[in-house]
N, C-alpha and C positions, 0 to 999 in steps of 0.2 A: 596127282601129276607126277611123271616120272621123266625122269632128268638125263638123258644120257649124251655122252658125249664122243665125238668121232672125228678126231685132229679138230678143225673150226668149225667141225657143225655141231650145235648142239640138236638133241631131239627129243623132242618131248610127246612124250604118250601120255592119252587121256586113260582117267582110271575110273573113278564114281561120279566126279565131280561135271554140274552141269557146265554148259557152255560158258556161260556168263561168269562161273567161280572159277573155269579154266583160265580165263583170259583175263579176269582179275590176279589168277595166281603169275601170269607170267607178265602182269604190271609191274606186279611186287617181286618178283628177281629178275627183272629185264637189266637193272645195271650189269648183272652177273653173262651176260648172251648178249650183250651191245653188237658186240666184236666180231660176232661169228655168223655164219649161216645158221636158218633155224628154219625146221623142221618139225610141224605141229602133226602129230602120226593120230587123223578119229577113225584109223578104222577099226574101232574097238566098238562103235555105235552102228546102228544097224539103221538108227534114222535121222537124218539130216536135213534141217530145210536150211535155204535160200539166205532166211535171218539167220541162223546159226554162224554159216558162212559169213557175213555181213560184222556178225562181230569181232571178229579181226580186221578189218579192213583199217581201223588207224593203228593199231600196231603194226602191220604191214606197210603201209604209207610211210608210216615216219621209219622205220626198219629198211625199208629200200631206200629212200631218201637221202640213206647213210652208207648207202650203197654196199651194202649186205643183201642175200638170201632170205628169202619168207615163203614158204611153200608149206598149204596142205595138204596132208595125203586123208581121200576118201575114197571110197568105192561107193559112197551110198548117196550120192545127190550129182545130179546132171551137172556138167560143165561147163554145158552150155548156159545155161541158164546164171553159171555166176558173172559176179563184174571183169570187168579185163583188168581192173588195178589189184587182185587178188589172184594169186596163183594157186590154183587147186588140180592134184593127179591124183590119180589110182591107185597107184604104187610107191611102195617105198624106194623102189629101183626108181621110176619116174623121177621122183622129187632130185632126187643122188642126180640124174643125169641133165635134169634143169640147172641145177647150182653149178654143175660143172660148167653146164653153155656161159649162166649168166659172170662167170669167173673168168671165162676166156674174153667176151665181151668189155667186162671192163678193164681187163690187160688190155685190150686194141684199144680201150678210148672209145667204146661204140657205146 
């Protein structure tokens, strides 16, 4: 897992590690990225299913809940097909330009 940081967003890019050690590894330094937007970058994988997707969904939950940022960036699994409580783009501009909306949003109180 690689750690980088951009004013409040943090971003993490996956590296060897499967899904499930991903998303253990960012249990275990989540006090560290409470605060900030976060930005999980898989497009380093070429195959993603549906479950893959699915397990982020309670660090996402409880991450928005706190009213922070949680956005995947894939290119490699339909969007359709994810849940709507999970935000998943294409792009790494995408993800950037979602955290922006969802920022203005909650300055309005929306």
């Amino acid at each position: 897992m690689i750690l980088d940081q951009d004013g409040n967003i943090s971003i993490i890019t996956q590296e060897k590690a499967t899904i499930i050690e991903l998303v253990k590894k960012i249990q275990d330094v989540y006090s560290k990225l409470k605060h900030d937007n976060i930005i999980v970058n898989l497009t380093s994988l070429n195959k993603l299913t549906l479950q893959d997707i699915i397990e982020f969904l309670e660090i996402s939950n409880s991450h928005r809940a706190s009213k922070q940022s949680f956005v995947i960036v894939s290119n490699s699994i339909d969007i359709n097909d994810t849940p709507d409580e999970i935000i998943v783009v294409p792009t790494l501009q995408e993800a950037y330009d979602i955290i922006e909306m969802e920022e203005m949003e909650r300055d309005l109180g929306i």
